[in-house]
C-alpha positions as CSV (number, residue, x, y, z in Angstrom):
1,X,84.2,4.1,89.3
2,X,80.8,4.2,88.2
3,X,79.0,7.2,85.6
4,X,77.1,8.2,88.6
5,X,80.0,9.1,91.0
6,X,80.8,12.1,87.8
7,X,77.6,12.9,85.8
8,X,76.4,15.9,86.0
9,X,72.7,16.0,88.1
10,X,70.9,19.5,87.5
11,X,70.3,19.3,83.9
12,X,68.9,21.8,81.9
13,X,66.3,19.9,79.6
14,X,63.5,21.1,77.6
15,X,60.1,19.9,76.2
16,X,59.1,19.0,72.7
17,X,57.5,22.0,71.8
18,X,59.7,24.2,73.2
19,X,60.2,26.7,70.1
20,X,63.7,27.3,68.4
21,X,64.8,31.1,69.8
22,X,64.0,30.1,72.7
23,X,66.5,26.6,72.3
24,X,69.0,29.3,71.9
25,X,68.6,31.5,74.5
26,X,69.0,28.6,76.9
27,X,72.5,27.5,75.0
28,X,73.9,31.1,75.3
29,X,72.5,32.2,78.4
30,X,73.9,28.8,80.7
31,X,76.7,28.7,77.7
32,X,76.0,24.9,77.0
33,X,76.1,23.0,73.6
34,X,73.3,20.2,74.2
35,X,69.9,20.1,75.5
36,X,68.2,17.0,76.7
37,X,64.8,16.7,74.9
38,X,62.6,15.1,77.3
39,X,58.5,13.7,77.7
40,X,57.2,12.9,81.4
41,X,60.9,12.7,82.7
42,X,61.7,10.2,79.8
43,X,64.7,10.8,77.4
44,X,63.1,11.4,73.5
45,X,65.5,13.6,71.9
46,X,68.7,15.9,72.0
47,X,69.6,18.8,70.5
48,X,72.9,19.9,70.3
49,X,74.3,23.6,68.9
50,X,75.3,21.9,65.5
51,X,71.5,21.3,65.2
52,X,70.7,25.2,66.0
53,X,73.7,25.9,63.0
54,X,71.8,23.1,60.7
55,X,68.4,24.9,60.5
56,X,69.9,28.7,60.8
57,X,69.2,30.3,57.4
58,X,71.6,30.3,54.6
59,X,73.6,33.7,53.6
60,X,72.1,33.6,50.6
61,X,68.4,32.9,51.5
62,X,66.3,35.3,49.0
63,X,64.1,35.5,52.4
64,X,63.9,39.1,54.4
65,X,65.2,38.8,57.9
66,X,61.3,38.9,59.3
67,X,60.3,36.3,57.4
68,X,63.1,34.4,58.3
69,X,62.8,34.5,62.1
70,X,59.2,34.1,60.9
71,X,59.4,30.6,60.2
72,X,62.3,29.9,62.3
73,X,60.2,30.9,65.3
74,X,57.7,28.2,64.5
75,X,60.2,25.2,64.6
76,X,60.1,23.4,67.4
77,X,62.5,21.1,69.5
78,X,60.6,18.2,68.2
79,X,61.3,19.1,64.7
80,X,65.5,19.2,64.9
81,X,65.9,17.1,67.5
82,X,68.1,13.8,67.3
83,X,65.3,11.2,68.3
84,X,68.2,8.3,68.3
85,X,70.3,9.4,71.3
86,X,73.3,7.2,72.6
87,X,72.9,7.2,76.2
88,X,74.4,5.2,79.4
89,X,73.1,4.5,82.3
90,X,74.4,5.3,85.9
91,X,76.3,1.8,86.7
92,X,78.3,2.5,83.7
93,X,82.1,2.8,84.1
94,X,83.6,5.4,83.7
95,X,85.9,4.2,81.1
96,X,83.4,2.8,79.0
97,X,81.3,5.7,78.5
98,X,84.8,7.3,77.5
99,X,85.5,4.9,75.1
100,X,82.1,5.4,73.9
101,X,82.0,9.2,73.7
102,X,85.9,9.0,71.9
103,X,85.1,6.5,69.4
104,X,81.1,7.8,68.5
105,X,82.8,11.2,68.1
106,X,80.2,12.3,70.4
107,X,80.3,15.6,72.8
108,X,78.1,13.9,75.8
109,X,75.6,10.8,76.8
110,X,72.9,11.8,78.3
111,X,72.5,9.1,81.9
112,X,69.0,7.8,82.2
113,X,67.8,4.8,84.1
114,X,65.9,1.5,83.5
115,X,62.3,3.2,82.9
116,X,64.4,5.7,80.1
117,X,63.9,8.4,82.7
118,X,67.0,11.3,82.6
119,X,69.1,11.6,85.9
120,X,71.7,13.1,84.4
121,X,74.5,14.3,81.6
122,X,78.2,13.1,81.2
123,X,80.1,15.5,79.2
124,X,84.0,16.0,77.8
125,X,84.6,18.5,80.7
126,X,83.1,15.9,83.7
127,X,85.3,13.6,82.2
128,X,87.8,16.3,82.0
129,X,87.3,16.7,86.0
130,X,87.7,13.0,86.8
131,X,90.8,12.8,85.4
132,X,92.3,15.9,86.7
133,X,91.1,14.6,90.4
134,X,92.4,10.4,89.8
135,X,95.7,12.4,88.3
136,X,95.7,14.6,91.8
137,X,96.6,17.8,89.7
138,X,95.2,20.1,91.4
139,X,96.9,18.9,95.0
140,X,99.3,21.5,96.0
141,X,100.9,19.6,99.1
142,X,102.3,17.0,96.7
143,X,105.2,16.2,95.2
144,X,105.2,14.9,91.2
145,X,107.6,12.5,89.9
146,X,107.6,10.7,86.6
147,X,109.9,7.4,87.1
148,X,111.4,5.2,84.5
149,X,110.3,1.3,85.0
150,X,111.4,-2.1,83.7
151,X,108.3,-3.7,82.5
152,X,108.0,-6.5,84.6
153,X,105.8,-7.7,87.2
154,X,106.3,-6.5,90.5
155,X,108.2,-2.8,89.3
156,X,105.3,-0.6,90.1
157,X,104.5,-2.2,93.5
158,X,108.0,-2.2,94.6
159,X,108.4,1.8,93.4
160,X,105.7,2.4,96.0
161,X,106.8,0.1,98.4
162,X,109.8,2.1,98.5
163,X,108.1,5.4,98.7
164,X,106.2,4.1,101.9
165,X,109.0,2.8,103.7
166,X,111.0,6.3,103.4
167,X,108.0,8.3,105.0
168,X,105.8,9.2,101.9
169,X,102.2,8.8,101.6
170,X,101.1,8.0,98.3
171,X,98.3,10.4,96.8
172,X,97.8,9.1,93.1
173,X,99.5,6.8,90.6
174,X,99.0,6.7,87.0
175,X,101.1,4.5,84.5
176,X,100.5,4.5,80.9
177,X,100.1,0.6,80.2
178,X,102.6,0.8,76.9
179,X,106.1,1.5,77.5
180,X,107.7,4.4,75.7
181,X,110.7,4.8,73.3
182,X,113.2,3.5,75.8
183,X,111.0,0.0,76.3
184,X,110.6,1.2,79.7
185,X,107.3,1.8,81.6
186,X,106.7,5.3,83.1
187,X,105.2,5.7,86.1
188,X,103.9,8.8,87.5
189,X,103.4,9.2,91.3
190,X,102.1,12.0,93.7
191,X,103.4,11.5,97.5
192,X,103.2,13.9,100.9
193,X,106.0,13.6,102.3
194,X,108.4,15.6,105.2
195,X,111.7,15.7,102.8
196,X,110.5,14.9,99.5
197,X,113.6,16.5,98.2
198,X,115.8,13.5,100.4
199,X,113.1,11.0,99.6
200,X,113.5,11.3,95.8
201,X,117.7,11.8,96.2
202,X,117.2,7.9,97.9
203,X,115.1,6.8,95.0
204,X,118.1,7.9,92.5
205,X,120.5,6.0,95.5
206,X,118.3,3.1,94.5
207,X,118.9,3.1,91.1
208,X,115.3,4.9,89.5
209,X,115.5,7.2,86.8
210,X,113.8,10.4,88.2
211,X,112.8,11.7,84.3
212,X,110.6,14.8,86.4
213,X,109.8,16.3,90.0
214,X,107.7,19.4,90.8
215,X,107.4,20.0,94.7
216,X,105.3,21.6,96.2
217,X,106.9,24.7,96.7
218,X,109.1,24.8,93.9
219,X,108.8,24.6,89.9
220,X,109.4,21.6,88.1
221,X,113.4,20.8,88.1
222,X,115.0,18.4,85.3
């Protein structure tokens, strides 16, 4: 999947001489921490809340409050911006600009396009959304289990197999590629089905170790 299929579209972005209380405002008033700094549609800066804590006068400035908010009134979003911006663009994967935001220590990348236009704004808490969709958390017509696998080629597919041919429909799948403590794979699977609590009593009759289950009308049982 794709950056665009998750960014965020309606960005709040501001101009370069867009004056410091008023960078503020727009942070606490649409609670954000980053502000796109843009120039005919084109990406030239951001400025994030650390930047707004950077130029805030120090505790023990010898200046009087007016003359403070003075001369912070007169900087300017050009003036604490970040002008080198890591961005992506919208045919990134998904994964990628993960990787990137995890390993740059980063709290978004702004999305802009071949001509450096912005189109959009990938942040921890899209990301957070994307994986609480491809995870199916939020389905409440599913049941949960968490299944101890060999790892071995064919395990996974056969698991599901299995669920399919007693009656469930398999929602999502996600399996940690590293085995755990045991050396066995864990692989955890959403299904609808009409019995799930007979479904998952033939998966035991199989042989799989059920290690969770949460049903849909029930808590999560050991």
């Amino acid at each position: 999947m794709y950056v665009d299929r998750i960014m965020t579209r309606e960005v709040l972005q501001v101009a370069e001489e867009t004056r410091l209380p008023q960078l503020a405002a727009l942070m606490r008033d649409h609670h954000i921490h980053h502000l796109p700094v843009v120039r005919d549609g084109r990406l030239v800066g951001l400025i994030t809340s650390h930047d707004l804590e950077r130029v805030a006068p120090s505790s023990i400035t010898t200046l009087s409050v007016g003359e403070a908010n003075y001369l912070l009134g007169k900087l300017t979003a050009a003036k604490i911006m970040s002008a080198k911006v890591m961005t992506c663009t919208p045919d990134t994967l998904v994964e990628e600009a993960a990787r990137l935001l995890r390993q740059e220590n980063i709290g978004c990348l702004p999305v802009v396009d071949s001509g450096g236009h912005l189109v959009g704004m990938l942040t921890h808490e899209d990301l957070l959304d994307f994986f609480l969709d491809i995870t199916g958390c939020l389905m409440e017509d599913t049941t949960r289990i968490a299944v101890h696998l060999p790892d071995t080629i064919g395990q996974l597919g056969r698991l599901l197999e299995v669920i399919n041919e007693a009656g469930g429909y398999i929602a999502t799948v996600v399996s940690p590629l590293h085995p755990d403590q045991t050396g066995l794979r864990i692989a955890v699977v959403r299904y609808r089905a009409a019995e799930p609590h007979a479904l998952n009593h033939h998966l035991r009759d199989l042989g799989y170790e059920l290690l969770t289950e949460t049903f849909p009308d029930q808590a999560e049982h050991p």
